[in-house]
C-alpha positions in Angstrom: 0.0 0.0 0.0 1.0 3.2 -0.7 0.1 6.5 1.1 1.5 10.0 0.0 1.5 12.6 2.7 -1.2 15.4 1.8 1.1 18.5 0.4 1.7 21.1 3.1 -0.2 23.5 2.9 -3.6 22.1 1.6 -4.3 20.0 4.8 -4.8 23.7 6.2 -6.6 25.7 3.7 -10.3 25.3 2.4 -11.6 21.4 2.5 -13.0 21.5 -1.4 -9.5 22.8 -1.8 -8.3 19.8 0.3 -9.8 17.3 -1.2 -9.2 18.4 -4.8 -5.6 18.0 -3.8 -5.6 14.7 -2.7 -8.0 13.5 -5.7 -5.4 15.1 -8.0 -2.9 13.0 -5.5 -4.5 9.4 -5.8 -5.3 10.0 -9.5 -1.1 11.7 -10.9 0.9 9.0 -8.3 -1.9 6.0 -8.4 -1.2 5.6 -4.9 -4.0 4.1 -2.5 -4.7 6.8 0.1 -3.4 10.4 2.0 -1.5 11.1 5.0 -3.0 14.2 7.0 -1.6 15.2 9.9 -3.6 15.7 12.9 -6.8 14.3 14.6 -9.9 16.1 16.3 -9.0 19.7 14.8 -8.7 17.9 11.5 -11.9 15.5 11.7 -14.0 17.5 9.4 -11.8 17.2 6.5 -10.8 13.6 7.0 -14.4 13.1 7.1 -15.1 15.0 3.6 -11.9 13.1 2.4 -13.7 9.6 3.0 -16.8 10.5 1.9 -15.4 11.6 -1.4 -13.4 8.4 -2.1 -10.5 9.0 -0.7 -8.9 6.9 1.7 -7.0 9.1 4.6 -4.6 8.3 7.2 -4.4 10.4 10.3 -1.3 11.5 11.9 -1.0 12.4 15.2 1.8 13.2 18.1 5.0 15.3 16.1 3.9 16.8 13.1 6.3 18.2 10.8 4.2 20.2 8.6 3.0 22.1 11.6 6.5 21.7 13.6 6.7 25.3 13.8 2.6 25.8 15.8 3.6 22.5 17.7 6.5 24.1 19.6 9.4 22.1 17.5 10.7 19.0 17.3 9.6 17.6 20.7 8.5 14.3 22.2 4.6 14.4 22.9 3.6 13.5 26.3 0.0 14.6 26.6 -1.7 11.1 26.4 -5.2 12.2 26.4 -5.1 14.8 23.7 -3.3 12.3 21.6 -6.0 9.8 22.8 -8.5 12.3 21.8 -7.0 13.3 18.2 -6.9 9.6 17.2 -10.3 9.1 18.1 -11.7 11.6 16.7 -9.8 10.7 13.7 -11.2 7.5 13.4 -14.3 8.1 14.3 -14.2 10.6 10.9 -13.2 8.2 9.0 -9.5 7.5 9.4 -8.4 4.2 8.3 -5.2 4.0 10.4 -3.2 6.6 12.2 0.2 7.1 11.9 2.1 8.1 15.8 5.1 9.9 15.5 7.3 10.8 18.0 5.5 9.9 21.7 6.2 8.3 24.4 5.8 4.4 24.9 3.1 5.0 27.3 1.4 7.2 24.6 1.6 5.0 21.7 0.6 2.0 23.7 -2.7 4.4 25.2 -3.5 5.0 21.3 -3.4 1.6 20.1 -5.1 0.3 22.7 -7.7 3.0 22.4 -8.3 2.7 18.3 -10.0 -0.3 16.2 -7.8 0.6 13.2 -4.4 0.1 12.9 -1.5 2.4 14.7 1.7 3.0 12.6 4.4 4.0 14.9 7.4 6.1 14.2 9.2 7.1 17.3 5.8 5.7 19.2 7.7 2.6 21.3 7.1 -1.1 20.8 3.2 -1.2 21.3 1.9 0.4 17.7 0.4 -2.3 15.0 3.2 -1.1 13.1 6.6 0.2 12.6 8.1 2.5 9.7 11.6 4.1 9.7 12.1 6.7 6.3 14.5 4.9 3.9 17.2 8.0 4.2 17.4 7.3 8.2 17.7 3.4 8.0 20.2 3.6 5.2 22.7 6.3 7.1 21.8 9.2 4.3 20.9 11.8 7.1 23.3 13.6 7.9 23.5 16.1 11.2 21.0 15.6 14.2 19.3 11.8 14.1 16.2 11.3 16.3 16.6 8.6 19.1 13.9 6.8 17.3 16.1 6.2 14.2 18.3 2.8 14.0 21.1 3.0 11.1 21.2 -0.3 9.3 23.5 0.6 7.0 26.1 3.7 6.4 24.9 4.0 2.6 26.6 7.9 3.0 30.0 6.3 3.8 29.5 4.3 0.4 28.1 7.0 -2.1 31.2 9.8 -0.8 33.5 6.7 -1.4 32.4 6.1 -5.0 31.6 10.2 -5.9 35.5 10.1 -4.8 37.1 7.5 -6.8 34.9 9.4 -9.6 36.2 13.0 -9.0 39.6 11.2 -8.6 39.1 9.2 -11.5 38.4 12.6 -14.3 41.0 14.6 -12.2 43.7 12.3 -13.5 42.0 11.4 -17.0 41.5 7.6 -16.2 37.6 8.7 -16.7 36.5 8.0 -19.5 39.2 5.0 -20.6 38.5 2.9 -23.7 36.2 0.6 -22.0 33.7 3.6 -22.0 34.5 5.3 -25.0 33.3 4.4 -28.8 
Protein backbone atom coordinates (compact mmCIF):
# COMPACT_ATOMS: atom_id res chain seq x y z
CA UNK A 1 0.00 0.00 0.00
CA UNK A 2 1.03 3.23 -0.67
CA UNK A 3 0.14 6.49 1.08
CA UNK A 4 1.50 10.05 0.03
CA UNK A 5 1.45 12.64 2.73
CA UNK A 6 -1.18 15.37 1.76
CA UNK A 7 1.08 18.48 0.40
CA UNK A 8 1.66 21.11 3.07
CA UNK A 9 -0.23 23.49 2.86
CA UNK A 10 -3.55 22.06 1.57
CA UNK A 11 -4.30 19.97 4.81
CA UNK A 12 -4.80 23.68 6.20
CA UNK A 13 -6.64 25.69 3.73
CA UNK A 14 -10.29 25.33 2.37
CA UNK A 15 -11.57 21.40 2.55
CA UNK A 16 -12.98 21.49 -1.38
CA UNK A 17 -9.47 22.82 -1.81
CA UNK A 18 -8.27 19.76 0.30
CA UNK A 19 -9.81 17.30 -1.18
CA UNK A 20 -9.17 18.43 -4.85
CA UNK A 21 -5.57 18.01 -3.79
CA UNK A 22 -5.59 14.66 -2.69
CA UNK A 23 -8.01 13.54 -5.67
CA UNK A 24 -5.38 15.14 -8.04
CA UNK A 25 -2.88 13.00 -5.53
CA UNK A 26 -4.47 9.38 -5.77
CA UNK A 27 -5.33 10.05 -9.50
CA UNK A 28 -1.10 11.67 -10.88
CA UNK A 29 0.90 8.96 -8.33
CA UNK A 30 -1.90 6.01 -8.41
CA UNK A 31 -1.19 5.62 -4.91
CA UNK A 32 -4.05 4.09 -2.51
CA UNK A 33 -4.66 6.80 0.09
CA UNK A 34 -3.38 10.38 2.01
CA UNK A 35 -1.52 11.07 4.96
CA UNK A 36 -2.98 14.18 7.02
CA UNK A 37 -1.55 15.17 9.87
CA UNK A 38 -3.62 15.72 12.86
CA UNK A 39 -6.78 14.33 14.59
CA UNK A 40 -9.87 16.09 16.30
CA UNK A 41 -8.97 19.69 14.81
CA UNK A 42 -8.71 17.88 11.48
CA UNK A 43 -11.95 15.47 11.74
CA UNK A 44 -13.95 17.49 9.44
CA UNK A 45 -11.80 17.17 6.51
CA UNK A 46 -10.84 13.59 7.02
CA UNK A 47 -14.42 13.11 7.11
CA UNK A 48 -15.13 14.99 3.60
CA UNK A 49 -11.91 13.13 2.45
CA UNK A 50 -13.71 9.64 2.99
CA UNK A 51 -16.84 10.49 1.89
CA UNK A 52 -15.36 11.55 -1.41
CA UNK A 53 -13.45 8.42 -2.08
CA UNK A 54 -10.51 9.00 -0.69
CA UNK A 55 -8.94 6.90 1.73
CA UNK A 56 -6.98 9.10 4.56
CA UNK A 57 -4.58 8.27 7.21
CA UNK A 58 -4.37 10.39 10.34
CA UNK A 59 -1.28 11.49 11.89
CA UNK A 60 -0.98 12.44 15.16
CA UNK A 61 1.77 13.20 18.12
CA UNK A 62 5.04 15.31 16.13
CA UNK A 63 3.90 16.75 13.11
CA UNK A 64 6.29 18.19 10.76
CA UNK A 65 4.16 20.21 8.57
CA UNK A 66 2.99 22.05 11.60
CA UNK A 67 6.50 21.69 13.63
CA UNK A 68 6.69 25.34 13.84
CA UNK A 69 2.64 25.81 15.77
CA UNK A 70 3.63 22.52 17.71
CA UNK A 71 6.50 24.08 19.59
CA UNK A 72 9.44 22.06 17.54
CA UNK A 73 10.67 19.03 17.32
CA UNK A 74 9.59 17.65 20.72
CA UNK A 75 8.54 14.28 22.21
CA UNK A 76 4.58 14.41 22.87
CA UNK A 77 3.58 13.50 26.31
CA UNK A 78 0.02 14.58 26.56
CA UNK A 79 -1.73 11.13 26.43
CA UNK A 80 -5.24 12.24 26.37
CA UNK A 81 -5.05 14.76 23.74
CA UNK A 82 -3.31 12.27 21.57
CA UNK A 83 -6.03 9.83 22.80
CA UNK A 84 -8.50 12.31 21.77
CA UNK A 85 -6.97 13.26 18.22
CA UNK A 86 -6.89 9.58 17.25
CA UNK A 87 -10.33 9.10 18.14
CA UNK A 88 -11.66 11.63 16.68
CA UNK A 89 -9.79 10.69 13.66
CA UNK A 90 -11.19 7.55 13.36
CA UNK A 91 -14.31 8.10 14.33
CA UNK A 92 -14.17 10.57 10.86
CA UNK A 93 -13.21 8.21 9.00
CA UNK A 94 -9.55 7.49 9.41
CA UNK A 95 -8.35 4.15 8.33
CA UNK A 96 -5.21 4.02 10.41
CA UNK A 97 -3.18 6.58 12.16
CA UNK A 98 0.24 7.08 11.90
CA UNK A 99 2.09 8.10 15.75
CA UNK A 100 5.07 9.93 15.46
CA UNK A 101 7.34 10.76 18.04
CA UNK A 102 5.50 9.94 21.67
CA UNK A 103 6.20 8.33 24.40
CA UNK A 104 5.80 4.37 24.91
CA UNK A 105 3.12 4.99 27.32
CA UNK A 106 1.36 7.18 24.57
CA UNK A 107 1.61 4.97 21.65
CA UNK A 108 0.56 2.01 23.66
CA UNK A 109 -2.71 4.39 25.16
CA UNK A 110 -3.48 4.98 21.33
CA UNK A 111 -3.38 1.60 20.10
CA UNK A 112 -5.06 0.32 22.71
CA UNK A 113 -7.69 2.97 22.39
CA UNK A 114 -8.28 2.66 18.28
CA UNK A 115 -10.04 -0.30 16.23
CA UNK A 116 -7.81 0.62 13.20
CA UNK A 117 -4.40 0.14 12.87
CA UNK A 118 -1.54 2.38 14.66
CA UNK A 119 1.72 3.04 12.57
CA UNK A 120 4.44 4.04 14.91
CA UNK A 121 7.39 6.11 14.21
CA UNK A 122 9.16 7.12 17.27
CA UNK A 123 5.78 5.71 19.23
CA UNK A 124 7.69 2.62 21.30
CA UNK A 125 7.06 -1.07 20.78
CA UNK A 126 3.16 -1.23 21.29
CA UNK A 127 1.94 0.42 17.74
CA UNK A 128 0.37 -2.31 15.03
CA UNK A 129 3.19 -1.15 13.12
CA UNK A 130 6.58 0.24 12.55
CA UNK A 131 8.08 2.51 9.70
CA UNK A 132 11.58 4.11 9.67
CA UNK A 133 12.06 6.67 6.31
CA UNK A 134 14.53 4.95 3.86
CA UNK A 135 17.16 7.96 4.17
CA UNK A 136 17.38 7.29 8.21
CA UNK A 137 17.69 3.39 8.02
CA UNK A 138 20.17 3.64 5.18
CA UNK A 139 22.67 6.31 7.08
CA UNK A 140 21.79 9.15 4.29
CA UNK A 141 20.85 11.79 7.06
CA UNK A 142 23.27 13.59 7.94
CA UNK A 143 23.47 16.12 11.23
CA UNK A 144 21.01 15.57 14.19
CA UNK A 145 19.28 11.84 14.13
CA UNK A 146 16.20 11.31 16.29
CA UNK A 147 16.61 8.62 19.15
CA UNK A 148 13.94 6.77 17.33
CA UNK A 149 16.10 6.15 14.22
CA UNK A 150 18.28 2.77 13.97
CA UNK A 151 21.07 3.05 11.08
CA UNK A 152 21.16 -0.31 9.35
CA UNK A 153 23.46 0.58 6.96
CA UNK A 154 26.10 3.74 6.37
CA UNK A 155 24.88 3.97 2.61
CA UNK A 156 26.58 7.95 2.99
CA UNK A 157 30.03 6.25 3.76
CA UNK A 158 29.45 4.31 0.39
CA UNK A 159 28.08 6.98 -2.09
CA UNK A 160 31.20 9.82 -0.82
CA UNK A 161 33.51 6.67 -1.38
CA UNK A 162 32.38 6.06 -5.01
CA UNK A 163 31.62 10.21 -5.90
CA UNK A 164 35.52 10.12 -4.78
CA UNK A 165 37.13 7.55 -6.82
CA UNK A 166 34.86 9.38 -9.62
CA UNK A 167 36.19 12.96 -9.03
CA UNK A 168 39.58 11.17 -8.61
CA UNK A 169 39.12 9.15 -11.53
CA UNK A 170 38.36 12.61 -14.30
CA UNK A 171 40.96 14.58 -12.19
CA UNK A 172 43.73 12.29 -13.49
CA UNK A 173 42.00 11.43 -17.02
CA UNK A 174 41.47 7.63 -16.19
CA UNK A 175 37.62 8.70 -16.70
CA UNK A 176 36.46 7.98 -19.46
CA UNK A 177 39.24 5.00 -20.63
CA UNK A 178 38.49 2.92 -23.72
CA UNK A 179 36.18 0.59 -21.99
CA UNK A 180 33.66 3.64 -22.00
CA UNK A 181 34.55 5.34 -24.97
CA UNK A 182 33.32 4.39 -28.77
Amino acid sequence: MVVVDLPFPEGQREISRSVDCAARVLKETKCHAVKLEGGAEQAERIETLVTAGIPVMAHVGLRPQNIHVDGGYRVHREIDSLVTDALAAEKAGAFAVLVECVTVDAGKAITDAVAVPTIGIGAGPHTTGQVLVTNDLIGLTQGYTPKFVRKIADASSLIRDAATTYRDAVDDRSFPGASESF
